[in-house]
N, C-alpha and C positions, 0 to 999 in steps of 0.2 A: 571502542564504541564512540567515543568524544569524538575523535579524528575523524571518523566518516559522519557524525552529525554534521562537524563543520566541513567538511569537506561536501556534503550534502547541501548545508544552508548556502555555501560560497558559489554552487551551481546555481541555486534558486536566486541568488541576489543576480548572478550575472544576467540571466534571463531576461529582469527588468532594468538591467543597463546601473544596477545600485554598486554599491564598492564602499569599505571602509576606509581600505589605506589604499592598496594596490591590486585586490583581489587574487592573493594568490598567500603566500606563505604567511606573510604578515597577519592579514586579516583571518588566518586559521589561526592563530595563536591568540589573536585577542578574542575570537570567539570561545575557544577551548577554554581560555583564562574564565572566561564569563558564566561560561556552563560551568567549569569545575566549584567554583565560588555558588550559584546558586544550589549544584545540586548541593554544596558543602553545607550549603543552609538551611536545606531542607532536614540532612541530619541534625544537625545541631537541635532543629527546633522540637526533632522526637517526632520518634515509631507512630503515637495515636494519632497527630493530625495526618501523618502518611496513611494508617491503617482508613480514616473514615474518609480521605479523599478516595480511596481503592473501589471500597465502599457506591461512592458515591456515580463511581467510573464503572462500576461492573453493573449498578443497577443501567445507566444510560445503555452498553453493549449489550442487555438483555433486552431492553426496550427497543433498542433495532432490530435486533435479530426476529423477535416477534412481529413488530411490523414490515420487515422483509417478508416472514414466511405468511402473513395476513395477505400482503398486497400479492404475490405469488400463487397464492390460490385464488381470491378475486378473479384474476386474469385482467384481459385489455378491456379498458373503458371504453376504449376508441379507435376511429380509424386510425387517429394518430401513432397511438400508440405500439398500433399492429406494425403500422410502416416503420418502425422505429427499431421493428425487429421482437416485439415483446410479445407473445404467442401465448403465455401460460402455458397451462398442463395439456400436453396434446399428444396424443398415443402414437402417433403416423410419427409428429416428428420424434418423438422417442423411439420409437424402430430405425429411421434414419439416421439419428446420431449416435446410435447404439454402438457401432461398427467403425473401424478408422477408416477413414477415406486421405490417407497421404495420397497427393499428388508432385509430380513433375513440375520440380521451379529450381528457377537459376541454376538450368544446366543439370541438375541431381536430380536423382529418385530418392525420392526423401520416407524415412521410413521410423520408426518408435523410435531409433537408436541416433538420428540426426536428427531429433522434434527435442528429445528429452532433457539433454543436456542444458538449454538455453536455461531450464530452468534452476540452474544450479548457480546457488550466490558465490559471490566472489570471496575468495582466501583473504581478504582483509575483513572484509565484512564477518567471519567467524571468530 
């Protein structure tokens, strides 16, 4: 998990042109170094202050998810909104999307069995 954190953060640094040493092997090891030392200090400093930050994090992710599924019923405020693709609770397009509709791209007929796959994370990431 370390490796693909820093191998994750060393893409996101490239993006905005950042680099520590060389942006490549080096700066994954001083990243790794860095994460291993804080997580290392995170135990050290004990289970309760983890346990009430969890805590503190699971109350936030209930508080989205409820104002997800608030704003979700609501529906659109606006025209904006509508253009923007955000329809709410709507029975017709629930009939419409109910069903697959793979079509015809780059050359295949694309069907469950070449849609699915994309979704499967990669063997380092396990």
């Amino acid at each position: 998990y370390t490796i693909g954190f820093c191998e994750s953060l060393n893409d996101l640094l490239k993006t905005f042109d950042l680099k520590i040493i060389d942006n490549g092997v080096n700066d994954v090891r001083i990243i790794g170094t860095i994460t291993i030392i804080l997580l290392t200090g995170i135990v050290v400093i004990g289970l309760e202050w983890e346990t009430k930050a969890q805590i503190v994090l699971l109350a936030i992710l209930i508080i989205a998810q409820i104002a997800f599924v608030i704003g979700s019923i609501m529906g659109p405020m606006d025209d904006e909104e509508k253009a923007k693709g955000f329809v709410g609770y709507n029975s017709e397009l629930f009939v419409e999307n109910f069903s697959p509709d793979y079509q015809y791209s780059e050359g295949k007929e694309h069907s469950f069995f070449t849609v699915f796959p994309s979704s499967f994370r990669p063997r380092q990431a396990s």
